[in-house]
C-alpha positions as CSV (number, residue, x, y, z in Angstrom):
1,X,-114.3,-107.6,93.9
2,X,-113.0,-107.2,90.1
3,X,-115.7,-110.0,89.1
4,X,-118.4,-108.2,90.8
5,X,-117.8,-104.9,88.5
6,X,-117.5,-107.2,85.9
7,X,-121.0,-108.2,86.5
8,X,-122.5,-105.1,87.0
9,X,-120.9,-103.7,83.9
10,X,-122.5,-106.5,81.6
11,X,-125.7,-106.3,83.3
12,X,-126.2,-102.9,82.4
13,X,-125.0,-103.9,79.1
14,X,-127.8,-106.1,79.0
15,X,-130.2,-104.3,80.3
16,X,-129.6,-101.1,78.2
17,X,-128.6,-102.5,74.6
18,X,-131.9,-103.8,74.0
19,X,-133.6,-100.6,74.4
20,X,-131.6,-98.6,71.6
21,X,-133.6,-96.5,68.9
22,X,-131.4,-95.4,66.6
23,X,-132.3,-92.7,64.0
24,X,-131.0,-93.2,60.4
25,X,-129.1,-90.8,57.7
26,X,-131.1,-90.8,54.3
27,X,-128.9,-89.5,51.4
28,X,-131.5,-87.8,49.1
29,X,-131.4,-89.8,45.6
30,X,-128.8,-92.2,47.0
31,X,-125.4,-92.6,45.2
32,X,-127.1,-90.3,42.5
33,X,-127.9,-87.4,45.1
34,X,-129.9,-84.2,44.9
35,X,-130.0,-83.7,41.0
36,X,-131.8,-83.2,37.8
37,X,-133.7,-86.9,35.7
38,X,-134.3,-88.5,39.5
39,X,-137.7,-89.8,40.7
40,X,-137.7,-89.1,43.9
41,X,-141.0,-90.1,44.8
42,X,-140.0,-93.2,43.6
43,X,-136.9,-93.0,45.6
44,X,-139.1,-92.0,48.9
45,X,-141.9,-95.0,48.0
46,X,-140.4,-97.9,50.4
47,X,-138.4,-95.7,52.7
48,X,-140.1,-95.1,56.5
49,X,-139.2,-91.7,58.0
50,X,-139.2,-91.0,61.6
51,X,-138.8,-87.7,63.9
52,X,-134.9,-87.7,64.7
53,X,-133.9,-88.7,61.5
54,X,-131.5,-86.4,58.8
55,X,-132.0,-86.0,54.8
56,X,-129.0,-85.4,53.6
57,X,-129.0,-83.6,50.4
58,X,-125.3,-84.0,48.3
59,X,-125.3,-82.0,45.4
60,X,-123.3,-79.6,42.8
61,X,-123.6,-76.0,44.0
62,X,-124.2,-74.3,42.1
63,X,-126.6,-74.8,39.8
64,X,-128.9,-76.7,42.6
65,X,-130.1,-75.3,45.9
66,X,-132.6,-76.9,48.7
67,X,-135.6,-75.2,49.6
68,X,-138.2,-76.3,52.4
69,X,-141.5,-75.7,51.2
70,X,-145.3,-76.0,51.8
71,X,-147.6,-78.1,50.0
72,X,-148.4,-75.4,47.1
73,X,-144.8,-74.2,46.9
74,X,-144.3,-78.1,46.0
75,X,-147.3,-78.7,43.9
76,X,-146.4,-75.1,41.8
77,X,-142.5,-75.8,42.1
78,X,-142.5,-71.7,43.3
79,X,-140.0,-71.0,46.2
80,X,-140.4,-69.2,49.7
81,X,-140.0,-65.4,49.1
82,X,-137.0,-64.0,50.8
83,X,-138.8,-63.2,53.7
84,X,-138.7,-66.3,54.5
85,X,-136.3,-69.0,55.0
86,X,-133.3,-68.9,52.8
87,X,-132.1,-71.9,50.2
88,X,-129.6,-74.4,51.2
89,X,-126.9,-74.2,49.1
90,X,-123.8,-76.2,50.6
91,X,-124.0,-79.4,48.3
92,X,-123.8,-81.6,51.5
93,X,-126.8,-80.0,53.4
94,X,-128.0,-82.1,56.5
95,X,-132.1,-81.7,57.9
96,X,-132.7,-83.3,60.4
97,X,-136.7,-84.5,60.9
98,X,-137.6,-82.7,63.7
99,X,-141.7,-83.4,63.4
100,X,-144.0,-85.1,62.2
101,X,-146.4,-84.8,59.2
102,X,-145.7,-84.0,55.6
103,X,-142.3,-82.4,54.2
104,X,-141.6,-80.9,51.0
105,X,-138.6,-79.7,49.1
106,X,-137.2,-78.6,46.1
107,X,-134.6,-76.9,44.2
108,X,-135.6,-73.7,42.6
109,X,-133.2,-73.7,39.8
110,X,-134.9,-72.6,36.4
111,X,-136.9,-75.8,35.7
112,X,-135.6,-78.1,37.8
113,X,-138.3,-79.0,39.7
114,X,-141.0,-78.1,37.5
115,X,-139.8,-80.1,34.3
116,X,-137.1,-82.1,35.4
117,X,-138.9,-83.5,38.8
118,X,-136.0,-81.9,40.9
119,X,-138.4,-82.3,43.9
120,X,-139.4,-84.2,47.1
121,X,-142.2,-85.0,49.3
122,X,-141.7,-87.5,52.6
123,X,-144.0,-88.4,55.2
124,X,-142.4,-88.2,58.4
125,X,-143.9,-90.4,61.2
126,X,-143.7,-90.2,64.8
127,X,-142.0,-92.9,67.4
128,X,-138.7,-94.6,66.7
129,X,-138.0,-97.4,63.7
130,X,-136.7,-100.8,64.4
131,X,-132.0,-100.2,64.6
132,X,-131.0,-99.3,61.6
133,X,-127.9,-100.7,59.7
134,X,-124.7,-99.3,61.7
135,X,-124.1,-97.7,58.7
136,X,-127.3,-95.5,59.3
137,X,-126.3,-94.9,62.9
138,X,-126.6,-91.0,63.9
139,X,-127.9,-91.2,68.0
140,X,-130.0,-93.3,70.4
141,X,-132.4,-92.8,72.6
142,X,-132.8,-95.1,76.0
143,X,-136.3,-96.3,77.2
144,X,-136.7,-94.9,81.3
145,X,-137.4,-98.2,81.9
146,X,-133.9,-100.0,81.5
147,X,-132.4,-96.2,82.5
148,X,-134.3,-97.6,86.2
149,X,-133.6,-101.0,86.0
150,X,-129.8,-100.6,85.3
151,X,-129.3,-97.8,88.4
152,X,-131.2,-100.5,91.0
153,X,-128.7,-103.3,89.4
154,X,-125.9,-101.0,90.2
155,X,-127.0,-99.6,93.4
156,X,-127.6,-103.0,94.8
157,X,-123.7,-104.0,93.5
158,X,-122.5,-101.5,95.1
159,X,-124.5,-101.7,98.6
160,X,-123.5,-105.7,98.4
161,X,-119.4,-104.9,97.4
């Protein structure tokens, strides 16, 4: 009887591990973080960004802040009015990627984005990535699929036990 619910228990194993998307933590700039004299275009070049995953801006608060912003707020370094949303200004701010499409932010410090390229621009892409390093880890996601396959595997345990 034990071995049976042994069995079950590593078939489902099976049949769900496979099937795990897992989203991934970015830190903005790396070990360098959210600050003044980064490229972060260059930093954002070879990186894939999907919908589920978080930036996470670390930072000194202040002087630097996070703002979301459009395309010309980016492009003229000018942030939202205050009618708008407000800055991020925790120094360990966490967004997670919530659609697709283009995202932009900056920090709206005097000059900071405008001269000192204090200012970033991803494209985030639907679907889920190949797992990420467990380092990365921040959720999963099962396919319905395995979700089917692993209640028929236990329902048929349990009708034969």
């Amino acid at each position: 009887m034990a071995s049976i619910k042994f069995v079950t228990l590593i078939t489902m194993v099976v049949i769900l591990l496979p099937t795990i998307s897992m989203a991934t933590e970015f830190v903005v700039g790396d070990a360098s973080g959210w600050t003044t004299g980064i490229d972060y275009q260059a930093w954002a070049k070879d990186k894939v960004f999907y919908v589920g995953d978080t930036l996470v801006f670390n930072y000194q608060s202040p002087p630097h802040n996070v703002f979301k912003v459009n395309g010309t707020g980016f492009k003229e370094c000018v942030k939202p009015t205050t009618n708008d949303q407000p800055p991020l200004t925790s120094g360990n701010d966490k967004i997670e990627l919530k659609t697709a499409g283009k995202k932009w932010y900056i920090c709206s410090t005097k000059n900071h984005c405008a001269d000192l390229g204090q200012k970033l621009t991803i494209n985030v892409m639907e679907g889920s990535p190949a797992p990420a390093p467990s380092s990365a880890v921040r959720g999963f996601i099962f396919s319905g699929y395995q979700v089917f396959m692993a209640a028929i595997v236990g329902v048929f345990i349990a009708v034969a036990a």
